[in-house]
DSSP file (Angstrom, degrees, kcal/mol; ACC not computed):
  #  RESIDUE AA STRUCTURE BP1 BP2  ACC     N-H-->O    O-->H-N    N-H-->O    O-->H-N    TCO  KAPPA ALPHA  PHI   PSI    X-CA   Y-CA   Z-CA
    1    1 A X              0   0    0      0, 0.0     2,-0.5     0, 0.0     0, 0.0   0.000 360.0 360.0 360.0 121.1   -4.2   46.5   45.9
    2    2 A X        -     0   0    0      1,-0.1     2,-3.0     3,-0.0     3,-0.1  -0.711 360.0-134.1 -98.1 142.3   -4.3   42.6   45.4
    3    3 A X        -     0   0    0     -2,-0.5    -1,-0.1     1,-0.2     2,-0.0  -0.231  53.7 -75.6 -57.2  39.7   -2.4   41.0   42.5
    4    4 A X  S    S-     0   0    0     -2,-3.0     2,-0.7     1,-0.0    -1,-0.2  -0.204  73.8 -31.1 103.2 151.1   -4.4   38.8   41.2
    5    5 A X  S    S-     0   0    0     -3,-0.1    -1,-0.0    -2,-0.0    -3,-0.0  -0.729  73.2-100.8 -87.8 132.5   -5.9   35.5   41.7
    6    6 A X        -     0   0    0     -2,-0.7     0, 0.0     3,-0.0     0, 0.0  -0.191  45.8-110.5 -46.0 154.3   -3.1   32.5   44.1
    7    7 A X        -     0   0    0     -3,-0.0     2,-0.3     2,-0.0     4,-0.1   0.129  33.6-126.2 -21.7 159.4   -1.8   30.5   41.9
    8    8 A X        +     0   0    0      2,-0.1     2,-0.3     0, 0.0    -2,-0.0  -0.853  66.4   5.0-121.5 133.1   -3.1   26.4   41.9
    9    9 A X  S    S-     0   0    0     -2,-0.3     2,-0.2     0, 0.0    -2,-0.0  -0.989 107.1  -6.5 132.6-156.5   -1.1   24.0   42.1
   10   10 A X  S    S-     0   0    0     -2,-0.3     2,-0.3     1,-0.1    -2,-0.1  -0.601  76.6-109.2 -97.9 154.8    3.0   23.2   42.7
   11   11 A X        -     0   0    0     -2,-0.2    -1,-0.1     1,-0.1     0, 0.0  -0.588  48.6 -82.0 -84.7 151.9    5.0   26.6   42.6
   12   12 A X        -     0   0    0     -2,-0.3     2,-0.4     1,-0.1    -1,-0.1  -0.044  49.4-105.5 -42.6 167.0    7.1   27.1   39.5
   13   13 A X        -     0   0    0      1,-0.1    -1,-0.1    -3,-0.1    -3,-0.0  -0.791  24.5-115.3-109.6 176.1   10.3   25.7   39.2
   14   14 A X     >  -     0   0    0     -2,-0.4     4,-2.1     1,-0.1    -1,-0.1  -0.112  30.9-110.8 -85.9 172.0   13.5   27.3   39.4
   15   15 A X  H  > S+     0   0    0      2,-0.2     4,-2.5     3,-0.1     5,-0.3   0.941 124.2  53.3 -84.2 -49.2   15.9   27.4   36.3
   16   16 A X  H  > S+     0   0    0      2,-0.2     4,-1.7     3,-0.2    -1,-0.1   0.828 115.9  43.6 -56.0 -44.5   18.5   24.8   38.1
   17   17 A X  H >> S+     0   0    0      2,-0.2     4,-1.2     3,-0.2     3,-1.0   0.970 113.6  51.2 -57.0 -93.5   14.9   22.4   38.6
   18   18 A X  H >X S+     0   0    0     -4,-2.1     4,-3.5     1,-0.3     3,-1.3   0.748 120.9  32.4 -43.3 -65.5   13.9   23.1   35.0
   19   19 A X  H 3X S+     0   0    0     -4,-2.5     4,-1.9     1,-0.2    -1,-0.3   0.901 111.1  61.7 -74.1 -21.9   17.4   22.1   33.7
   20   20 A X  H << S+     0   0    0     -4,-1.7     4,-0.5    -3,-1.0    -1,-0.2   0.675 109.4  44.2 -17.5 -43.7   18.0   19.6   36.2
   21   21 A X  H <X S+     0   0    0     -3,-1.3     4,-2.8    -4,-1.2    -1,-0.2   0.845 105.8  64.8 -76.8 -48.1   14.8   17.8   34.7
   22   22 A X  H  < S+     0   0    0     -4,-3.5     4,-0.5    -5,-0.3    -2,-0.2   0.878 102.5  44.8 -12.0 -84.9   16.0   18.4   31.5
   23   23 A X  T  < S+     0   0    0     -4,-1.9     3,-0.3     2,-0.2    -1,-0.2   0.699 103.3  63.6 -19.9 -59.7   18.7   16.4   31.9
   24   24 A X  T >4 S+     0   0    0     -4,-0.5     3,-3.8    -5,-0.2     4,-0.5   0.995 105.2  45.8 -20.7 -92.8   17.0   14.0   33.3
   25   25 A X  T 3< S+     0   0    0     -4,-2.8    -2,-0.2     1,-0.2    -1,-0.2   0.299 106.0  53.3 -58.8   0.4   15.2   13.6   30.3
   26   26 A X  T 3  S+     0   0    0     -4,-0.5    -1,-0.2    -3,-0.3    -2,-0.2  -0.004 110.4  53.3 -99.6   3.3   17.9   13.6   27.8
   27   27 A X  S <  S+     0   0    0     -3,-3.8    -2,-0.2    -5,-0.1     2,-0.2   0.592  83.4  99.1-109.4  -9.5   19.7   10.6   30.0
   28   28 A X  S    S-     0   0    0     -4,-0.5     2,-0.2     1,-0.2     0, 0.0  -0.603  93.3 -93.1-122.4 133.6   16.8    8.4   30.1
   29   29 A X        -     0   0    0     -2,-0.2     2,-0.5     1,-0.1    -1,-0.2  -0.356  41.2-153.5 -45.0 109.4   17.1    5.6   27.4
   30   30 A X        -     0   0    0     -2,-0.2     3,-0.2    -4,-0.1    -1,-0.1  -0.849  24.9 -99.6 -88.9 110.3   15.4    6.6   24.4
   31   31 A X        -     0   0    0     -2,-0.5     2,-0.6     1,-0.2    -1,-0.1   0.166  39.4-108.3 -21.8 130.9   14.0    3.9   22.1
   32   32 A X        -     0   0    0      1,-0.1    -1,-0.2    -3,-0.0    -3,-0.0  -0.494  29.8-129.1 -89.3 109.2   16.2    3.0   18.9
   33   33 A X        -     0   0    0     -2,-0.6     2,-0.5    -3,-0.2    -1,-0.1   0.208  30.5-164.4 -56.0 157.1   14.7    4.3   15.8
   34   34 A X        -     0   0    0      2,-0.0     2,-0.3     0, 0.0    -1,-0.1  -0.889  11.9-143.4-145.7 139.5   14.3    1.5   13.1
   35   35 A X        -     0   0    0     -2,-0.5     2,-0.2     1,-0.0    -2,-0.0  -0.740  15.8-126.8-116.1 158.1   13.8    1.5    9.7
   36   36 A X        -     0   0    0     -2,-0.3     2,-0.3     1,-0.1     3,-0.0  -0.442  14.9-143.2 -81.0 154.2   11.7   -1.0    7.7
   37   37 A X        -     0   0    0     -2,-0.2    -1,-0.1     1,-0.1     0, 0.0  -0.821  37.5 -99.4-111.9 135.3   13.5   -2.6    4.8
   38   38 A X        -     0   0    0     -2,-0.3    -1,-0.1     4,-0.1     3,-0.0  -0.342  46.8-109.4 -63.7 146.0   10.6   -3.0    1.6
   39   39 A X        -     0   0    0     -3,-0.0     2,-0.2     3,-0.0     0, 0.0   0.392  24.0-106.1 -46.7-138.3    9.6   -6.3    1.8
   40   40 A X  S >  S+     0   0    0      2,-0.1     3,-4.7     3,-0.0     4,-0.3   0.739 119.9  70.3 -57.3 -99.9   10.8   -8.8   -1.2
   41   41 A X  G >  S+     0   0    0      1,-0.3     3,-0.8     2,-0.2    -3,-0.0   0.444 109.5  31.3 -40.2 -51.0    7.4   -8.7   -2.5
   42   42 A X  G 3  S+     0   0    0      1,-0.3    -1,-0.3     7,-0.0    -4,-0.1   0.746 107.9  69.8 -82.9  -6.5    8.1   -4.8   -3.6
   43   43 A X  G <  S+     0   0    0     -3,-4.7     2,-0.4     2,-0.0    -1,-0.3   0.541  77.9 124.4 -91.5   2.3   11.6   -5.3   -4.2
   44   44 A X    < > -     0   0    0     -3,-0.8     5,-0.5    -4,-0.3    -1,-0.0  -0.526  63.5-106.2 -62.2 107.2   10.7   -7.3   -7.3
   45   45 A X  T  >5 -     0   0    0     -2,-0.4     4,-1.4     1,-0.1     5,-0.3   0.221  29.9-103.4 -23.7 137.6   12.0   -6.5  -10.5
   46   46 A X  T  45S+     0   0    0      1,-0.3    -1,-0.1     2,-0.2    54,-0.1   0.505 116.1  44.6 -63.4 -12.2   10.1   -5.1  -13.2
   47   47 A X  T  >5S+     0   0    0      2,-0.2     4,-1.8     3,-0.1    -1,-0.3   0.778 110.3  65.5-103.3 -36.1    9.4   -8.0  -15.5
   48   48 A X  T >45S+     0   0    0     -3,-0.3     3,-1.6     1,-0.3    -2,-0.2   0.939 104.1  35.7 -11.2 -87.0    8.7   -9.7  -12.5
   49   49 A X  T 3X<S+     0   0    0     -4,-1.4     4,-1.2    -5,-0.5    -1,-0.3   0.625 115.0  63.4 -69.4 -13.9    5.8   -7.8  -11.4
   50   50 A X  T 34 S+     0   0    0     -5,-0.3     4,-0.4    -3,-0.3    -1,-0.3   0.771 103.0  39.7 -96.5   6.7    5.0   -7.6  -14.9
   51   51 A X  T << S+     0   0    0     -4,-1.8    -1,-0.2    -3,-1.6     4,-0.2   0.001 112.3  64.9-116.7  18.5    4.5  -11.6  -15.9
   52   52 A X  T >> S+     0   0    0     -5,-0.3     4,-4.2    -3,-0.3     3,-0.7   0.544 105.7  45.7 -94.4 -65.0    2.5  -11.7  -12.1
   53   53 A X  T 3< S+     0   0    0     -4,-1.2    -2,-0.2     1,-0.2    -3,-0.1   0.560 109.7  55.1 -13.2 -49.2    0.0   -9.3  -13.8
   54   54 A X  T 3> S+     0   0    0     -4,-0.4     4,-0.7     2,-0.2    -1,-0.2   0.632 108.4  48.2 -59.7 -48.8   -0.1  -11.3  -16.6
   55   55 A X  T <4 S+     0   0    0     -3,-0.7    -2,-0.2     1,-0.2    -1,-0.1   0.690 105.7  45.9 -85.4 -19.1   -0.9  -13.8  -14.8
   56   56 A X  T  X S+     0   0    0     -4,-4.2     4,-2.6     3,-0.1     3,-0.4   0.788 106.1  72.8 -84.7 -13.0   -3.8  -12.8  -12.4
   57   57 A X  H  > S+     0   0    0     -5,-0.4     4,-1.1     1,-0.3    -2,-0.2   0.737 105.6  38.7 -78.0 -17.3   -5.4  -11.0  -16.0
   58   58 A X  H  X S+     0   0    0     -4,-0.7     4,-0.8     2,-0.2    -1,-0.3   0.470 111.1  49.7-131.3  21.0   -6.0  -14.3  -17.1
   59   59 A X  H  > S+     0   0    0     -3,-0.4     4,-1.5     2,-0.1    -2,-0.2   0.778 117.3  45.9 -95.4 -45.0   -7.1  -16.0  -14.1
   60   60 A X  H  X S+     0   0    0     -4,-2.6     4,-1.5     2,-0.2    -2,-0.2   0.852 113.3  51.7 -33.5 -49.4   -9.4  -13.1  -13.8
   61   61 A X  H  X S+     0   0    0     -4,-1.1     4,-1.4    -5,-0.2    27,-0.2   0.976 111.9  49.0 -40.3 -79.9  -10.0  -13.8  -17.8
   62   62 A X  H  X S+     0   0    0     -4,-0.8     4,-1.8     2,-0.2    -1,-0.2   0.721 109.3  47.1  -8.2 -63.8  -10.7  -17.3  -16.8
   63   63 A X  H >< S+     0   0    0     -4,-1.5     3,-2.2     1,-0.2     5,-0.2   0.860 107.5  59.0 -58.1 -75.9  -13.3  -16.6  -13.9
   64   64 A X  H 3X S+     0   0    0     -4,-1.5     4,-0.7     1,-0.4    -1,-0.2   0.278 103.6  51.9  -9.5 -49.8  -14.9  -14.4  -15.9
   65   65 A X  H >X S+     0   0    0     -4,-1.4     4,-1.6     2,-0.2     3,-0.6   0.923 109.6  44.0 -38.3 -73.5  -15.4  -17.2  -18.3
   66   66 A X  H <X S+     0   0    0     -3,-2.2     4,-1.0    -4,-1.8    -2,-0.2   0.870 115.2  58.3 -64.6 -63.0  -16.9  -19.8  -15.9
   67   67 A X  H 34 S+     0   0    0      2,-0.2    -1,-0.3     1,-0.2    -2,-0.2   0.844 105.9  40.4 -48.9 -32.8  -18.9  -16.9  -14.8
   68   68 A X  H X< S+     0   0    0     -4,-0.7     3,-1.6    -3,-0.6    -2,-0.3   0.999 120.1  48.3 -74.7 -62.5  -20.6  -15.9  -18.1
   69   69 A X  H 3< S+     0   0    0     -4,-1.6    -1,-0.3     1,-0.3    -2,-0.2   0.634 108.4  53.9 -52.7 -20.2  -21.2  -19.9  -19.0
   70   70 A X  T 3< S+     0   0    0     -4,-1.0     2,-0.5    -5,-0.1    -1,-0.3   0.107  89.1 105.8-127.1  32.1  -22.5  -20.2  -15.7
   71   71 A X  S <  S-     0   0    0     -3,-1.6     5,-0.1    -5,-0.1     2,-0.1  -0.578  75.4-118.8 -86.4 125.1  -25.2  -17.1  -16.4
   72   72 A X    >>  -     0   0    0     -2,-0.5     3,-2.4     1,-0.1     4,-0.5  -0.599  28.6-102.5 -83.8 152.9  -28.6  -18.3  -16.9
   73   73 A X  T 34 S+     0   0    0      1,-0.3    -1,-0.1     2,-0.2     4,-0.1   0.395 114.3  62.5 -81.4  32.6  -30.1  -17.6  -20.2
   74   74 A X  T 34 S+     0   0    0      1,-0.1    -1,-0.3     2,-0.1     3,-0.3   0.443 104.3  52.4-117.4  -0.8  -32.4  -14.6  -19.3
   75   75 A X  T X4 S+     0   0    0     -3,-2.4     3,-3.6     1,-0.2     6,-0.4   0.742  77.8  95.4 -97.5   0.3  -29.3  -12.4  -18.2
   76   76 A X  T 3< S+     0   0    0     -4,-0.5    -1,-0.2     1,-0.2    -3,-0.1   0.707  87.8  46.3 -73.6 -16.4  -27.5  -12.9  -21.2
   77   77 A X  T 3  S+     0   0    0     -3,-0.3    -1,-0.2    -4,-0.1     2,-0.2   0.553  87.3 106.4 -76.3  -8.1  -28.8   -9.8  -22.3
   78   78 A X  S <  S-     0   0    0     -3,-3.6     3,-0.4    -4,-0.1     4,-0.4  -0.524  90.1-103.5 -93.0 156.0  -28.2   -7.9  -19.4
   79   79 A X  S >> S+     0   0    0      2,-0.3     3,-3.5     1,-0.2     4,-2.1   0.865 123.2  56.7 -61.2 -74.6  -25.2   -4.9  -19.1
   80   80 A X  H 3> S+     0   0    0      1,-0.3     4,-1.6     2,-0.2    -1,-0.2   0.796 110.2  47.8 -40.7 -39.5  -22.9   -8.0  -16.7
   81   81 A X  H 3> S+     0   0    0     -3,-0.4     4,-2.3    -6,-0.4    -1,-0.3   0.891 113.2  44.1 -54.3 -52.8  -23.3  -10.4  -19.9
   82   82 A X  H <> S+     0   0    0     -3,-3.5     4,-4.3    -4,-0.4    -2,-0.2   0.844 118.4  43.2-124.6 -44.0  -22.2   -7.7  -21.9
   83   83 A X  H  < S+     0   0    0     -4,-2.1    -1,-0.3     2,-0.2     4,-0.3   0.719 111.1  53.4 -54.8 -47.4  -19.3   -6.8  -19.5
   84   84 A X  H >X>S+     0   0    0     -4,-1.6     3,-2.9    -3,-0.3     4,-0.6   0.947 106.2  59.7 -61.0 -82.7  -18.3  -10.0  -18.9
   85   85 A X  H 3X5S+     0   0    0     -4,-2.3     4,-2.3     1,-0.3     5,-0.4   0.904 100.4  47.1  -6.0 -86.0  -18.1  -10.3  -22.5
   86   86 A X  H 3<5S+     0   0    0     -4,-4.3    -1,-0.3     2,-0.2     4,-0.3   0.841 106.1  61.9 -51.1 -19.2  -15.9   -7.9  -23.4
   87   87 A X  H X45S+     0   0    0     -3,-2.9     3,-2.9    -4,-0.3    -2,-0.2   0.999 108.8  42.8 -76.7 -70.9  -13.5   -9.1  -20.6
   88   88 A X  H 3<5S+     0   0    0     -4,-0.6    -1,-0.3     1,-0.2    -2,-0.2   0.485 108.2  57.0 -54.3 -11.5  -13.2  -12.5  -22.2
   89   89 A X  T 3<<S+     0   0    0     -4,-2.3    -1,-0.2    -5,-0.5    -2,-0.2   0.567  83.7 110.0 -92.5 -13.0  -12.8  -11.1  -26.0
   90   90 A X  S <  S-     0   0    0     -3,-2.9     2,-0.6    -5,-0.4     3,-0.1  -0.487  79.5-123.0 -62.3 149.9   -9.6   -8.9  -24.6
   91   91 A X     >  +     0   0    0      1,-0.1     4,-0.7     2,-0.1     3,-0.1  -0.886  34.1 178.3-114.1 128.3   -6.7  -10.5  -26.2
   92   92 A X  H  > S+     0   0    0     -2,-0.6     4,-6.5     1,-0.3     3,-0.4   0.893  75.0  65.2 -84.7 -52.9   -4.6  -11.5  -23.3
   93   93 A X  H  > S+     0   0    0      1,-0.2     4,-0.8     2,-0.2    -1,-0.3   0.687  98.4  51.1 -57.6 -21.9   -1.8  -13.2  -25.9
   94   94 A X  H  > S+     0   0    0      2,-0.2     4,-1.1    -3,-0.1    -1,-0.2   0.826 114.3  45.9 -68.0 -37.0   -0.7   -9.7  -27.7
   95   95 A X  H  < S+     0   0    0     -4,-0.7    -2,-0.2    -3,-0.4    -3,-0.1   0.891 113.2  52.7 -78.9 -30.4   -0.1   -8.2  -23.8
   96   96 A X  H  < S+     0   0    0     -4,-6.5    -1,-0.3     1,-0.2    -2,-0.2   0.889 103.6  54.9 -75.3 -24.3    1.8  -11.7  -23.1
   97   97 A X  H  < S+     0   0    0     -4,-0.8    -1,-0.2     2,-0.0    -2,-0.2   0.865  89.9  97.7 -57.2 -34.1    4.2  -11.1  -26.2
   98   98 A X     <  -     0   0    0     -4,-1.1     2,-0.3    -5,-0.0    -3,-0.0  -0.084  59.6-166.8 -30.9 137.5    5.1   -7.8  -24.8
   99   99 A X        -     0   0    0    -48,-0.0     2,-0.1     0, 0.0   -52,-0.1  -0.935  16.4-135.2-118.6 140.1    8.3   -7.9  -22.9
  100  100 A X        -     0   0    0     -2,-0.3     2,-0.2   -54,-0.1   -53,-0.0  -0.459  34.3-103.4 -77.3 153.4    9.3   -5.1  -20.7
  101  101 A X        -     0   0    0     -2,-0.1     6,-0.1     1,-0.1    -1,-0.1  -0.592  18.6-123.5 -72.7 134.3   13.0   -4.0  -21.2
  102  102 A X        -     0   0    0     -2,-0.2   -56,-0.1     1,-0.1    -1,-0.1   0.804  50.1-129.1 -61.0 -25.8   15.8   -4.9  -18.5
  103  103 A X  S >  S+     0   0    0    -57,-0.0     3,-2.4    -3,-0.0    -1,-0.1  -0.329  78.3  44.2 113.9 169.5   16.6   -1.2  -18.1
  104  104 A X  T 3  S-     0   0    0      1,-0.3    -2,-0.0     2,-0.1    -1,-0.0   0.699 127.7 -50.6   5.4  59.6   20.2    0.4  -18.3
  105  105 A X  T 3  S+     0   0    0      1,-0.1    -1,-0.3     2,-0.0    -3,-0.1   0.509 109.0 111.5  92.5  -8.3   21.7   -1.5  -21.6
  106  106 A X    <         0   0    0     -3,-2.4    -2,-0.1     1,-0.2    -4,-0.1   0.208 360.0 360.0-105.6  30.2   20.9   -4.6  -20.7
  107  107 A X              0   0    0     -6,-0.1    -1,-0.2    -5,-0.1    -3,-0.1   0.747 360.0 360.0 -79.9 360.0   18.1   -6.0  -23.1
């Protein structure tokens, strides 16, 4: 009665080769994990990030401006006019009065 089709290939290895290899691999320098530290850019305080905000909403404000003036007068009717519009009518000076609080007692 035959057993089957031979193996192909290396014959198994023995349990003294298996942990032998093991070993091996558990001696062999292993890279040193490292972890990334947030950049400054995210480690910035909360009034921080909030008067940067402030300040790209109204250079955005701004373009917005220059864009709308710089609209020829057969779009002025059109939905981007209208869009544009409203951008420039937010008022920017009520959101700058705002101050966020310094947090744990310390406003």
């Amino acid at each position: 009665m035959s057993s089957g089709r031979m193996p192909e290939g290396s014959p198994a290895l023995s349990n003294a080769e298996r942990q032998a290899r093991h070993r091996a691999k558990m001696l062999a320098v292993q890279p040193r994990l490292t972890t990334k530290r947030p950049s400054a850019a995210a480690r910035r305080s909360r009034s921080m990030r909030w008067n940067d905000a402030l300040a790209e909403m109204t250079a955005v404000q701004a373009e917005c401006a220059a864009w709308f003036e710089a609209l020829p007068e057969s779009l002025r009717d059109s939905a981007t006019a209208a869009a544009l519009q409203d951008m420039i009518d937010l008022d920017l000076d009520a959101i700058a009065a705002v101050h966020p609080p310094r947090g744990y007692g310390r406003d």
